[in-house]
PALUM-624150 format. One line per 8 residues: number of its first residue (from 1); for each residue x, y, z of C-alpha. Coordinates in steps of 0.5 Angstrom, whole numbers, m for minus. Layout:
<mimars>
NUM) X,Y,Z | ...
</mimars>
This chain:
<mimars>
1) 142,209,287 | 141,216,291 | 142,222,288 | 145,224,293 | 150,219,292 | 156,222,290 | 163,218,286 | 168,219,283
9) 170,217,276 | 176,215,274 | 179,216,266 | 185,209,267 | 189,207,262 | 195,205,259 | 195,207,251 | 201,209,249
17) 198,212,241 | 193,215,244 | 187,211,242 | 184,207,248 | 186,214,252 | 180,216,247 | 174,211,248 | 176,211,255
25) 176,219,256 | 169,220,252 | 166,215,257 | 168,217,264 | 167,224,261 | 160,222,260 | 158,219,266 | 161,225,270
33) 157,230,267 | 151,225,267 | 152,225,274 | 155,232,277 | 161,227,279 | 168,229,279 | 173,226,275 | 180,224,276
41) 184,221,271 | 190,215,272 | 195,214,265 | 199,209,266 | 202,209,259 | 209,212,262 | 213,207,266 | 215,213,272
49) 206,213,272 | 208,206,274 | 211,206,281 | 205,207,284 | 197,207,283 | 191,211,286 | 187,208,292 | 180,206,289
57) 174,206,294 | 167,203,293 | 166,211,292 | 169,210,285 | 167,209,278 | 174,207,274 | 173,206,267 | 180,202,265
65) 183,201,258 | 188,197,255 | 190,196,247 | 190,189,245 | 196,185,244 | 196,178,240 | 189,178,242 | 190,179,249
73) 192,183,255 | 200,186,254 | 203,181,258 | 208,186,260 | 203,190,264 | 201,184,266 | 204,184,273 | 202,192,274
81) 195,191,273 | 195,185,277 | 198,190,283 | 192,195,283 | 187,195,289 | 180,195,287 | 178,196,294 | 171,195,292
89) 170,200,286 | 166,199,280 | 169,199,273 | 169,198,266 | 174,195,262 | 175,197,255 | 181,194,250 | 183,197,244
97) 184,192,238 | 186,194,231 | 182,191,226 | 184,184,227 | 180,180,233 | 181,182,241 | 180,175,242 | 180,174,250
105) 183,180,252 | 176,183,254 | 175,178,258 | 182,177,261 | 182,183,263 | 176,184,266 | 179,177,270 | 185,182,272
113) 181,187,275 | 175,183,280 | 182,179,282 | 184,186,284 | 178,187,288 | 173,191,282 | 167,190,282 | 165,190,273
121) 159,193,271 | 161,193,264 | 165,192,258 | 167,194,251 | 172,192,246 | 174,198,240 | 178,199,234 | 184,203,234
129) 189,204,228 | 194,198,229 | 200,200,233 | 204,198,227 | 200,200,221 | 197,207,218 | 193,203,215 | 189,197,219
137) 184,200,222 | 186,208,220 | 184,214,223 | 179,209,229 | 176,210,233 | 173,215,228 | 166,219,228 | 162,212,228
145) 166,210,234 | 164,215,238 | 157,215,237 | 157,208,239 | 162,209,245 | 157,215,246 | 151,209,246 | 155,205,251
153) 156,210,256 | 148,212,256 | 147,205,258 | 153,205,263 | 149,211,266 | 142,208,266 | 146,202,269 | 148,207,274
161) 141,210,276 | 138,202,277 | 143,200,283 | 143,194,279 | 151,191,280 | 151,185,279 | 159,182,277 | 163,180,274
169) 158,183,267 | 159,177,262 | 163,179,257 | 165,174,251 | 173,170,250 | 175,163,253 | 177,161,259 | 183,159,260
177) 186,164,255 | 188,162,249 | 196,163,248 | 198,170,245 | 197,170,237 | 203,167,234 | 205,170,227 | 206,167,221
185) 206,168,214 | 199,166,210 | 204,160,209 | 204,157,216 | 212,159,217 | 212,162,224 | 215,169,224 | 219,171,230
193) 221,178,231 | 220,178,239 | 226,181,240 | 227,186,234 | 227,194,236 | 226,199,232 | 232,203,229 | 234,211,227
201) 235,214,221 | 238,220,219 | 232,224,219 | 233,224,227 | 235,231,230 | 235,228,237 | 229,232,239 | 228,227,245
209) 220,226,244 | 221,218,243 | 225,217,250 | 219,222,253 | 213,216,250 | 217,210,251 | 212,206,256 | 218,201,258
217) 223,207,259 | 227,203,253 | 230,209,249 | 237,212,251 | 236,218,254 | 243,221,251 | 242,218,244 | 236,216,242
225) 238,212,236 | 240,206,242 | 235,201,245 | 238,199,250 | 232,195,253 | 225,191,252 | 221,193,245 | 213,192,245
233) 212,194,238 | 207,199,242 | 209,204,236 | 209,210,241 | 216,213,238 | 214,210,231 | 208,214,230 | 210,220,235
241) 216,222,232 | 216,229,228 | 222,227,223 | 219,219,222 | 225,217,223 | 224,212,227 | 223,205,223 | 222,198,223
249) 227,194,218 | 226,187,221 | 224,182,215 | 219,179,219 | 216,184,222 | 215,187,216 | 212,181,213 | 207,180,218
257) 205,188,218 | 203,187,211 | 200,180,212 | 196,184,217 | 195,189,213 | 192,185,207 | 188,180,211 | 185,185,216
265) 184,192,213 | 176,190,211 | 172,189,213 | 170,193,218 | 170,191,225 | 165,194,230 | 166,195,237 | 162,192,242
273) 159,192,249 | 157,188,254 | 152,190,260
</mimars>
């Protein structure tokens, strides 16, 4: 690459907790300090970020990240993510997995983003706390997280400076996918809470910070005890809320929250990546 090549680098994500948000913002802050180029950042977390997108160019780095849901891509994002234009650019995609497995999800979504266009260069899976637990995965991505992310970003950079942009970067998972992961009890017996939205308790002083986080735009902006539309148990208003007055009351979804949390909590997986 010449030197006097200048890009742009791009923080993209959808990460309603915040911690893809941090694995994709420790990278792209490294690759543009290593080069002097400028960086721009593109959260798509919210649904009034989602009636547009940027226009990517070959002069364009986007490191793009996504949490992981039932082992894969969330498939309400599906459709947005399949609208993006790569126009050329190189990207990283990064997902985010909360301790139990990411399955195909890196490489669905390094799938999504050269059918848009992109160019992957790269890819890495990371641990983050579990959108519905304080216990699986806590605190991640921690110190020992971004030491690696660090590692990982050194080696993009290097990757950079070799002009070396083979696509799409080999990345592990199945192909065709395999279906979402399908919840059961450690007996077999299939959980289903789908459906199943999170309720408000008396704690609740209608401060409207989870209308604000909700990425579907789902709580009622008049009274945020009512969810009118589609949950994707993201844990946004769960984890966000100030009162903790927002909860979870469904059988099955605490069921499956504590089989997770029994099975999964140890050992301690550790990221990955891929160039």
């Amino acid at each position: 690459m010449s030197d006097t090549e200048k890009k742009t680098v791009w923080a993209a994500c959808f990460s309603p907790t915040g911690t893809t948000k941090k694995i994709v913002n420790a990278l792209s802050d490294q690759i543009a300090k290593t080069f002097d180029w400028e960086q721009k950042n593109f959260d798509f977390t919210l649904l009034d970020a989602r009636t547009g997108s940027p226009s990517f160019t070959s002069n364009d780095v986007v490191v793009l990240g996504m949490p992981v849901y039932a082992g894969r891509v969330p498939n309400l994002m599906g459709s947005y993510l399949r609208s993006l234009v790569g126009g050329g650019a190189l990207a990283v995609p990064v997902v985010l997995y909360g301790n139990r497995a990411y399955e195909d999800s890196l490489i669905e979504l390094r799938d999504i983003l050269e059918e848009d266009g992109f160019c992957t260069i790269a890819g890495g899976a990371f641990i983050g706390e579990h959108s519905f637990s304080h216990i699986l995965g806590a605190g991640r991505p921690d110190a020992a997280d971004m030491e690696i992310a660090a590692q990982f970003g050194a080696e993009i950079c290097g990757k950079l400076r070799r002009d070396t942009q083979e696509h799409p970067v080999s990345v592990p998972g199945c192909t065709p996918y395999r279906n979402y992961h399908q919840p059961a009890d450690q007996q077999g017996n299939r959980l289903v809470f789908l459906k199943d939205k999170p309720k408000t308790n008396e704690d609740c002083n209608k401060c409207g910070l989870c209308i604000k986080l909700c990425p579907l735009g789902s709580i009622d902006k008049d009274d945020p005890s009512l969810v009118s539309g589609p949950c994707m148990k993201c844990g946004a208003c769960v984890k966000g809320c100030p009162k903790k007055a927002k909860y979870y009351d469904s059988v099955p979804f605490l069921r499956h929250k504590q089989d997770l949390e029994e099975l999964y909590t140890n050992p301690r997986k550790e990221p990955e990546y891929y160039l």
